[in-house]
C-alpha positions as CSV (number, residue, x, y, z in Angstrom):
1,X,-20.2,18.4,11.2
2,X,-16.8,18.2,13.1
3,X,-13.8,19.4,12.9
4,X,-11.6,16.4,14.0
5,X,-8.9,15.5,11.5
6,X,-8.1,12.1,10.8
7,X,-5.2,10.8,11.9
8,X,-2.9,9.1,9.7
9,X,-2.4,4.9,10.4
10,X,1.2,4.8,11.8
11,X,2.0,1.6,9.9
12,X,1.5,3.9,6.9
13,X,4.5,6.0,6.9
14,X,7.6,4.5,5.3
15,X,9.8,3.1,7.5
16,X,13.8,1.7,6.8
17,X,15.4,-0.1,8.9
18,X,19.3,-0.8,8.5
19,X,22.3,-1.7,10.3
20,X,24.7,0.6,12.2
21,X,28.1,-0.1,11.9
22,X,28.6,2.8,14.6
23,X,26.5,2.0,16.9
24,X,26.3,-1.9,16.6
25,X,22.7,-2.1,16.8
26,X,20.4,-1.6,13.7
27,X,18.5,1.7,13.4
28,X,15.2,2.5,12.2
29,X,14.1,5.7,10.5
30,X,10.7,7.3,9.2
31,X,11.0,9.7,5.6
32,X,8.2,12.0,7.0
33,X,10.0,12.1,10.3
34,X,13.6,12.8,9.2
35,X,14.3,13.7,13.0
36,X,13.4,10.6,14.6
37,X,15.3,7.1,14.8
38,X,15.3,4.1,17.0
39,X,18.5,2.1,18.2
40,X,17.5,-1.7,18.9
41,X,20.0,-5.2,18.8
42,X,17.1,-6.3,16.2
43,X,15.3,-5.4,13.3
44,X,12.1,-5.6,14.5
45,X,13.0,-4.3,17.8
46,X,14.1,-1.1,16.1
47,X,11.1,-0.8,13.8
48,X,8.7,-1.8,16.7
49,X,10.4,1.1,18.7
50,X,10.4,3.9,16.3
51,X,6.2,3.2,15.9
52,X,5.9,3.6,19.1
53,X,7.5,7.3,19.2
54,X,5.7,7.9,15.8
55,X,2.7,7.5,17.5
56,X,3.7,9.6,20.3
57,X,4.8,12.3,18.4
58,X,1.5,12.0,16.2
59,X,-0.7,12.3,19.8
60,X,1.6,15.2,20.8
61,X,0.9,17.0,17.1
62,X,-2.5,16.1,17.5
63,X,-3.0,17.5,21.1
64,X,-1.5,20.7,20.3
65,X,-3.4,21.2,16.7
66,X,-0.2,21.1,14.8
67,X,0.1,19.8,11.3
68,X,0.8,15.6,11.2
69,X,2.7,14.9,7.9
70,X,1.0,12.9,5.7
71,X,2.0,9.4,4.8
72,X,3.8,9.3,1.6
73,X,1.8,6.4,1.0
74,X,-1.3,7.9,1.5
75,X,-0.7,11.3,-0.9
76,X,-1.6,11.8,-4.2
77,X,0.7,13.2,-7.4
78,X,0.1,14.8,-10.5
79,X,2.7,13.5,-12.0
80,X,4.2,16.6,-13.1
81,X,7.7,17.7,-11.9
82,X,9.4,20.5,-12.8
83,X,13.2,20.2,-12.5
84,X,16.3,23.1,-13.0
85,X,19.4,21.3,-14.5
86,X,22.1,23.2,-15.8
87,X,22.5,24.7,-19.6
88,X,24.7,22.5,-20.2
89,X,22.8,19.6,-18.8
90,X,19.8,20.8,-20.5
91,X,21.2,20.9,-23.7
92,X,23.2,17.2,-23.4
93,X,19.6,15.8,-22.4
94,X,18.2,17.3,-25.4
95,X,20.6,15.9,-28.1
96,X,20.4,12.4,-26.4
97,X,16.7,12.4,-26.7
98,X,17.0,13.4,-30.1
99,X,19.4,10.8,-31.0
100,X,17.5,7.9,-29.4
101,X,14.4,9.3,-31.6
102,X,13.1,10.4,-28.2
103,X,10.7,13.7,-27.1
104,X,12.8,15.0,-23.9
105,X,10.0,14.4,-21.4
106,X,10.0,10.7,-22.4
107,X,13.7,10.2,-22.7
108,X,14.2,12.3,-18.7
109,X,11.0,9.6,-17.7
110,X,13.3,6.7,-19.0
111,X,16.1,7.9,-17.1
112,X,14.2,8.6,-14.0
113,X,12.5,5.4,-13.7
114,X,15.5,3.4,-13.8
């Protein structure tokens, strides 16, 4: 038995990649690496850039037995989630539910989907 984790595929995570007014170049970003970015004149420069310091910081993680964040592709939900709105809120929710002939769950799943 061993006790090697796997490691997560790079091209797994979800990457975005988007123009920079402010810097003139277009920048790519990782959601379970909100600290890292790459700067590149192209979109695939920037993209092909960031995986390569995704990977890094994955070997460096690795190396020193700290925890690698899962892709978000790769997790798995219960799709159950439990959310604090206001009273008022709360109560607004309720009565539109009710008024579209609605259960609340259903009628906050309708609004969250869209």
């Amino acid at each position: 038995m061993s006790d090697t984790i796997e490691r997560p595929a790079v091209e797994h995570y979800r990457y975005s990649v988007e123009w920079s007014a402010e810097d003139g170049e277009f920048v790519a970003t990782v959601a379970e690496f909100p600290s890292l970015s790459w700067l590149a004149s192209t979109q695939i420069n920037a993209l092909r850039g960031l995986e390569t310091v995704v990977t890094s910081v994955i070997d460096d993680l690795s190396e020193s037995g700290e925890t690698i964040p899962e892709p978000l592709a790769d997790r798995t939900y219960s799709g159950r989630v439990n959310l604090r709105v206001s009273a008022a809120t709360h109560r607004k929710l309720a009565a539109e539910a009710l008024r579209r002939g609605k259960s609340l769950n259903s009628y906050a799943t309708e609004l969250l989907e869209r």
